[in-house]
N, C-alpha and C positions, 0 to 999 in steps of 0.2 A: 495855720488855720486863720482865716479871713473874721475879722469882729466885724456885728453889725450892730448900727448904731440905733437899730430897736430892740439891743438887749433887755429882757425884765428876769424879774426872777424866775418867769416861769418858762421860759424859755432862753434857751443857746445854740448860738448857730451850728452847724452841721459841716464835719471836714466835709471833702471830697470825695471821699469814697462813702461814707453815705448819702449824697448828696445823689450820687451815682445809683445807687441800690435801692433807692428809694424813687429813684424816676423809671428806673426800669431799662434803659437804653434805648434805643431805637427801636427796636423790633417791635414792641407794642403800639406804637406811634405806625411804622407802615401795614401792621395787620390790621389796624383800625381803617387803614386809605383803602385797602385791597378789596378788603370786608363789603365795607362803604360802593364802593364801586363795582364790584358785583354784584349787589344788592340793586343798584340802580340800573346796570343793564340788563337784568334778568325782568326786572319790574317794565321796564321799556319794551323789552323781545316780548313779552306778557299782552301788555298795554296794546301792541300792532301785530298780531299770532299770523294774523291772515297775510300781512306784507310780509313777513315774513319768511312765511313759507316759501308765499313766492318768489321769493330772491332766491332760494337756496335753490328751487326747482331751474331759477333760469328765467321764469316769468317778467311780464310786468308788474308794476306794483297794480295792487288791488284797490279801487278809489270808491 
């Protein structure tokens, strides 16, 4: 286990495997991106309804 050198008495550092368990891994960290990012494309396809229709029908864009 790693000392750090802002030991107090009210705290001590954390092996590795809490260290681990406590951040959670990855997986919380890319459901946060995923989340995030369909949040903003749905808000966007939202934001321009009408061009987008028309793209999916084949159209031109709607100006």
């Amino acid at each position: 286990m790693k000392t750090n050198a802002c030991r107090t008495a009210q705290f001590s550092p954390l092996c590795d495997e809490e260290i681990q368990t406590t951040r959670g891994g990855i997986a919380p960290l890319l459901l946060a991106i995923v989340a995030g990012a369909t949040v903003a494309a749905s808000a966007q396809i939202f934001r321009d309804w009408e061009n987008f229709k028309a793209g999916l029908a084949g159209r031109p864009p709607v100006n």
